[in-house]
N, C-alpha and C positions, 0 to 999 in steps of 0.2 A: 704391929711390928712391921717395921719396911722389909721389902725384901732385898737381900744380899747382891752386891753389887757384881755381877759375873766378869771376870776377864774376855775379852774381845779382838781375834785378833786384825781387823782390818781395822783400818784408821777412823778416828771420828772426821768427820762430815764438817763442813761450816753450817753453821745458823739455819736452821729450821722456822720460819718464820711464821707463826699460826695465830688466826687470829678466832675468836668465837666469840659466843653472842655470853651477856650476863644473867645469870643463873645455869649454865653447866656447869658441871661436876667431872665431867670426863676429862680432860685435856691435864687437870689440877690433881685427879686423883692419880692419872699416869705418871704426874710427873713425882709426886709424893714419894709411890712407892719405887721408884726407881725404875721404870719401866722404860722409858725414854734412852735414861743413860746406862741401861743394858745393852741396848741396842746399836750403842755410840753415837745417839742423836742430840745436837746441841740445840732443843725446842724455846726458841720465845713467844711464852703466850700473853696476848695484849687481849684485852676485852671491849667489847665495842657493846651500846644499848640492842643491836637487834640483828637478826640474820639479815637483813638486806644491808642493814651495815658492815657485817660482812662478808659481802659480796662486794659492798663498793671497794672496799680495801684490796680486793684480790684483784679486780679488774683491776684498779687504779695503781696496780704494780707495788701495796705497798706489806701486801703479805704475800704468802707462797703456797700456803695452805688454810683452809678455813673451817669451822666450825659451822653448818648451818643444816640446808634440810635437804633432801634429797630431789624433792620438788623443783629446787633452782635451777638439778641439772636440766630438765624440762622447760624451764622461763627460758635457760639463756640458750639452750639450743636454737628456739623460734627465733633467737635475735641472731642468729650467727654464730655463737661461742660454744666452743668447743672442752666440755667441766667433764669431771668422771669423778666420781667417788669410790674413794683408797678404800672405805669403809663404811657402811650403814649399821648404826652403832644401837638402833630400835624402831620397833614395830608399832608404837604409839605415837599417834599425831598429838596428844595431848594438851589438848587448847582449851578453851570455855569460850562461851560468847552469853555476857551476862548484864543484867542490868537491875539497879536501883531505881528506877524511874515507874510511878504505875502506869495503867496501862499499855505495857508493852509486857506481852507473853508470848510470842512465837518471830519470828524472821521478819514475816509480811510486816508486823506491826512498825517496822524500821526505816521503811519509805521513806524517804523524805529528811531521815535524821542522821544524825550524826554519830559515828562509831571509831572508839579510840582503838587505836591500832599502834604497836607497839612503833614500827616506822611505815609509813606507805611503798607496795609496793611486796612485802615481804608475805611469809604463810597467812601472818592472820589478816591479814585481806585478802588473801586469798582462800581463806575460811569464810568470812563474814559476804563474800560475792557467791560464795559456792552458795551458799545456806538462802542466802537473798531471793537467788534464780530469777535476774533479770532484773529486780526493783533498783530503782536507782538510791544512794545512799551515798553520806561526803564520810571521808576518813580523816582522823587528825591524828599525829602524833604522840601519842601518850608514854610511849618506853616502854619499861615494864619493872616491875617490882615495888616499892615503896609508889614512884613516880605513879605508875599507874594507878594505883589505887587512889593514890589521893584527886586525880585526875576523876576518879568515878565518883569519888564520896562530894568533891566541888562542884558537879552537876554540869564538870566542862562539857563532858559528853552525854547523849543519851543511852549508850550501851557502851561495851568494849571488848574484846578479846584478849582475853588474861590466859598467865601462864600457870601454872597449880599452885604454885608459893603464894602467888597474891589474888587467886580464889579464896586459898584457909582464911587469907588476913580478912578480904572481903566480908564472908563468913560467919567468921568470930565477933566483928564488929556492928553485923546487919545482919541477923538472921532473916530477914523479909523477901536477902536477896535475892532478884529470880536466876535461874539457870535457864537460857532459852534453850543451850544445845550445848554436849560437853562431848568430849574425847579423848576423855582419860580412862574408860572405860572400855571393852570389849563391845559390852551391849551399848554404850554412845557411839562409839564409829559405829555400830550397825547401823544405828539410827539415824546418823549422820550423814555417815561419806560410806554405808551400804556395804563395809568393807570388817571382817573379824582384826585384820591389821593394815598399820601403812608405815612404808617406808619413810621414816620420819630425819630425826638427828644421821646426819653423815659426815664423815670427815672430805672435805672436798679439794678439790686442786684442778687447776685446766690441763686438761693431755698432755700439752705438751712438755710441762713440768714435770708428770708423772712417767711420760719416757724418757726425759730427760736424766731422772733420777729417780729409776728403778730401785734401788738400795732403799734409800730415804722412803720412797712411800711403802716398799715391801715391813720396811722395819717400822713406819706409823701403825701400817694397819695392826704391826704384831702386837704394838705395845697398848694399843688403844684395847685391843681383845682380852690384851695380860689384865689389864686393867680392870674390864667388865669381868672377868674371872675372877679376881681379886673381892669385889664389889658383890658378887655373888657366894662368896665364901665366906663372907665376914656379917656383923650385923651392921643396920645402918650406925647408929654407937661410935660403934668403932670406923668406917666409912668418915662420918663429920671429924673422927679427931683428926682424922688423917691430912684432914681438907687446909690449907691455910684461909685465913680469915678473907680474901678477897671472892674466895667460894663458897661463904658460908652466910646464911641469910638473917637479919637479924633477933627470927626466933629460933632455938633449936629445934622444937619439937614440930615446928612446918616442916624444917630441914629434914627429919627422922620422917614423918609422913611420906612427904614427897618422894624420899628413897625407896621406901615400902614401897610405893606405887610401881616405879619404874623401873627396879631391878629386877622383877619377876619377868617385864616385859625386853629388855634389855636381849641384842642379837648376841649369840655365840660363837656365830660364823663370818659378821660381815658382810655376808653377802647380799646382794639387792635381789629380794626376795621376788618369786615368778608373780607377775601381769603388772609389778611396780609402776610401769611408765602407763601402762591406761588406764589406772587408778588417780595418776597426777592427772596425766591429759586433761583426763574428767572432772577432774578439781578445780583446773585450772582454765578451761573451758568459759569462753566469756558469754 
């Protein structure tokens, strides 16, 4: 059931420009239940294959707010840019770095090879250099979702960094397949990135946007919250019908999984949780 559209009375706002990476659920499910146009936010959401994509979108002037991780506001600091996140939407980095290939069972064995990465530049190369420490290793482009998988199953690459949707698929289709390292897990960040949580999914914008238009991101972050509220009240079920089809993956019961996973982990506050930024550092740490 959507929720009731509230009367408002200051004026809606022009165009909200957002762009996010494909396979979230957030931006789609805000918008569903009406949580946007409570707030009198007119949101365009575009989707682009991968968080570095959209980052290029926002630098490149041609969104206003983004979808990605909270890590970037860290990249682009070192580069001069000045990013704040309206909101940190979870505490799961939620990655795999997985391979069909034998022998390769741990990081080290990667040396030398090839690892598909959704776009270069983005988290999961910045996962797969964490995990490496030091070893040299080429990246390719693989996207992610359908795209990537088949990218693994055609032996383009010899590992990849997948997102949970196209682990299952992975999975289902190869049970042989290895997990060298995962993050969808509590005990995998520990194991991983040493860490019980990480500031992951953010709603993002450069400063000076966000002082620019105080309103607009006060009322992102509220709806984006309304939303994981929402998400947390409901069963995932219900969650997927809500979703239109350009949010929803083409198996349901991955879709229903992958919710299960992440709404238990999902913020309630927003807020960028205490030592976030030397937890990236150290991620991100060449």
């Amino acid at each position: 059931m959507l929720l009731a559209t509230s009367a408002c009375s200051r004026p809606a706002s022009g165009p909200v420009r957002l762009t996010t990476f494909q396979g979230a659920v957030d931006p789609y499910l805000a918008q569903a239940i009406g949580a946007f146009r409570e707030r009198s936010l007119d949101v365009q959401i575009t989707a682009v294959p991968s968080t570095a994509k959209a980052m290029e979108s926002l630098l490149g002037g041609s969104a206003d707010v983004i979808l990605g991780t909270y890590e970037q506001t860290v990249q682009m600091a070192a580069k001069g840019k000045n990013l704040a996140p309206i909101a940190v939407l979870d505490t799961c980095h939620c990655l795999a770095l997985v391979t069909l290939k034998p022998g390769i069972a741990q990081p080290s064995d990667l040396a030398g090879k090839v690892i598909g990465v959704a776009a270069p530049g983005g988290q999961m190369q910045n996962f797969a250099r964490f995990l490496l420490k030091g070893a040299e290793a080429s990246y390719a482009a693989i996207g992610v979702g359908p795209a990537s998988v088949a990218a693994l199953e055609a032996g383009q690459v010899d590992a990849g960094v997948v997102l949970y949707t196209s682990f299952l698929a992975l999975k289902q289709r190869h049970p042989e397949l290895k997990v060298i390292a995962e993050t969808y897990t509590r005990e995998g960040m520990r194991a991983s990135l040493g860490v019980d949580a990480y500031a992951s999914k953010s709603v993002l914008a450069e400063a000076s946007w966000i002082a620019a238009h105080p309103r607009e991101a006060g009322a992102l972050k509220a709806a984006f919250l309304a939303g994981t509220a929402w998400m947390k009240a409901h069963t995932p079920e219900q969650i997927v019908d809500q979703l239109p089809p350009e949010a929803r993956g083409a198996d349901r019961n991955v879709d229903l999984t992958l919710l299960r996973l992440l709404v238990p982990l999902a913020s309630e506050t927003g807020e960028v949780p205490a030592g976030a930024d030397s937890v990236a550092r150290r991620v991100l740490a060449p």
